[in-house]
C-alpha beads as a LAMMPS data file, in Angstrom:
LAMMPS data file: protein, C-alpha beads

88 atoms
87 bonds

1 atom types
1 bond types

-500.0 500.0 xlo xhi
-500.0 500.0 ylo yhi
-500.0 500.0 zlo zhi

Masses

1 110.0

Atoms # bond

1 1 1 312.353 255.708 -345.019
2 1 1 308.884 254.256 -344.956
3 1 1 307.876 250.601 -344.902
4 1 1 304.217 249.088 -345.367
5 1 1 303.734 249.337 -341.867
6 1 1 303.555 253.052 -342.053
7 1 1 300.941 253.049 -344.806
8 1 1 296.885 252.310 -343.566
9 1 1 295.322 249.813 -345.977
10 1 1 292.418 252.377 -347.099
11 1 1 291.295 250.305 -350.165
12 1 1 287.748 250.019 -348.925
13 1 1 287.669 253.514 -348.564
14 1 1 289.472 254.907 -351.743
15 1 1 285.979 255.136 -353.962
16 1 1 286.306 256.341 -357.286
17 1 1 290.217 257.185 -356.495
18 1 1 291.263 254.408 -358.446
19 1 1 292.306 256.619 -361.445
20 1 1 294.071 259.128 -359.306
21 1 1 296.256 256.602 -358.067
22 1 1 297.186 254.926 -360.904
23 1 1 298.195 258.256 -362.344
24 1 1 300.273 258.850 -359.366
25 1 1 301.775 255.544 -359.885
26 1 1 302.598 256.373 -363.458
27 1 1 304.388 259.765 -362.822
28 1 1 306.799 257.585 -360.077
29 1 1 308.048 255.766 -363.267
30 1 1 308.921 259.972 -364.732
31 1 1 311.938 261.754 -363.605
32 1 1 310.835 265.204 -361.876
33 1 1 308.662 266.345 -359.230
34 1 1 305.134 266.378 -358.840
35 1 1 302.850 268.048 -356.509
36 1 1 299.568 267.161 -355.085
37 1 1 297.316 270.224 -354.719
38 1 1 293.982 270.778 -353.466
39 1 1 291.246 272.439 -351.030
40 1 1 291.777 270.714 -347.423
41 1 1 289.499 267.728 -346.756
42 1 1 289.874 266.320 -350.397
43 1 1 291.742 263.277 -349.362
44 1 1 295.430 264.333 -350.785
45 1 1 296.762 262.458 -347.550
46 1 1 294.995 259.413 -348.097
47 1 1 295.799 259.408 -351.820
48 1 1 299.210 259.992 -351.260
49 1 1 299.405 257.007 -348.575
50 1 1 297.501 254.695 -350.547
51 1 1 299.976 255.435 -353.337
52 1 1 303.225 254.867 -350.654
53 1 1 301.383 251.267 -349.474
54 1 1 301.236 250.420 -353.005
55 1 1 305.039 251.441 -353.849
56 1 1 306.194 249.380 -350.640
57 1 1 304.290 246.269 -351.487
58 1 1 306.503 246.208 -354.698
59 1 1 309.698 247.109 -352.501
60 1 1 310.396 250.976 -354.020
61 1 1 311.833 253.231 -351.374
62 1 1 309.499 255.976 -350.333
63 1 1 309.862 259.063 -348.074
64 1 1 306.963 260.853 -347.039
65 1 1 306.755 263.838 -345.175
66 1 1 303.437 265.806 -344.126
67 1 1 304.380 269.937 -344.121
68 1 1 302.116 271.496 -341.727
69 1 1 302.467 274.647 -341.520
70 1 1 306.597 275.437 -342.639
71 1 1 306.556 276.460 -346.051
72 1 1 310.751 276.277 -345.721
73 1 1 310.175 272.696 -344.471
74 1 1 309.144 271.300 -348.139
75 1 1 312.045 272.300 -349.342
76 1 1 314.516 271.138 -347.598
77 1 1 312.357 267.735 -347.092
78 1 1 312.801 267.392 -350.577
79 1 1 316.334 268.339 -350.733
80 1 1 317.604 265.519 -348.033
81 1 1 315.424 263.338 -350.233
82 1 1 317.303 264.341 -353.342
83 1 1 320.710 264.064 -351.751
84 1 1 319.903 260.078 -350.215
85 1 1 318.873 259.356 -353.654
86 1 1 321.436 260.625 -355.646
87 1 1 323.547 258.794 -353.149
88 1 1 322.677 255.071 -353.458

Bonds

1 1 1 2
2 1 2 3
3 1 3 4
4 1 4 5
5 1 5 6
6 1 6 7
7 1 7 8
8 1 8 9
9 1 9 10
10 1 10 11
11 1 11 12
12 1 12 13
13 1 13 14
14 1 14 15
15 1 15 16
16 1 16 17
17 1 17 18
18 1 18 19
19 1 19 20
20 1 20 21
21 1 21 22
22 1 22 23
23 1 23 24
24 1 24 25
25 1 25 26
26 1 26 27
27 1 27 28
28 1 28 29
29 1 29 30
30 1 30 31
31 1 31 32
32 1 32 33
33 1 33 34
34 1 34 35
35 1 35 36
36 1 36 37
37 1 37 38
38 1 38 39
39 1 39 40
40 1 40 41
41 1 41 42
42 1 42 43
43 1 43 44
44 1 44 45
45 1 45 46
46 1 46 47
47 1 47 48
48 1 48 49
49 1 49 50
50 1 50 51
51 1 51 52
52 1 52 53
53 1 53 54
54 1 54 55
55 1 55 56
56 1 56 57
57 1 57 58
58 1 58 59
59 1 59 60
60 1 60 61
61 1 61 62
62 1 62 63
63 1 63 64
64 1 64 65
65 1 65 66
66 1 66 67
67 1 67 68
68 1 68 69
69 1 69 70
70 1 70 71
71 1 71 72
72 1 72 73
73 1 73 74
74 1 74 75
75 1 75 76
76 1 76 77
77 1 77 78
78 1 78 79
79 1 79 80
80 1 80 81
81 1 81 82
82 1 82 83
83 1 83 84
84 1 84 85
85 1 85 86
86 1 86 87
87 1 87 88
């Protein structure tokens, strides 16, 4: 799993993405899954590690995984991540 270390501190560089990540922080607290969609370049990576930095600091266990490439990857990514939680 991922600790603060694996997260850049990107504060000074997340401009006007406040909003986005508090929603993103707010859908952690709902049960489901959400995706993060958009062109290339529009910063989903940086949102998405800005929001794992922020989950760390208050100790909630994140995975991340970056799919480049293998659609079938996502899947099962998300089904190991399924089966560790349902398991603690």
């Amino acid at each position: 799993m991922a600790t603060r270390q694996d997260f850049p501190d990107r504060r000074a560089y997340m401009f006007g993405r406040g909003p986005d990540v508090d929603y993103i922080l707010s859908r952690v607290k709902s049960k489901g899954l959400s995706a993060i969609v958009a062109r290339p370049k529009m910063g989903k990576t940086w949102l998405l590690e800005e929001v794992g930095r922020r989950l760390t600091e208050i100790e909630y266990l994140v995975g991340y995984h970056e799919c480049l490439g293998e659609p079938d990857q996502m899947l099962r990514v998300v089904s190991d991540l399924f089966s560790l939680v349902t398991s603690l």
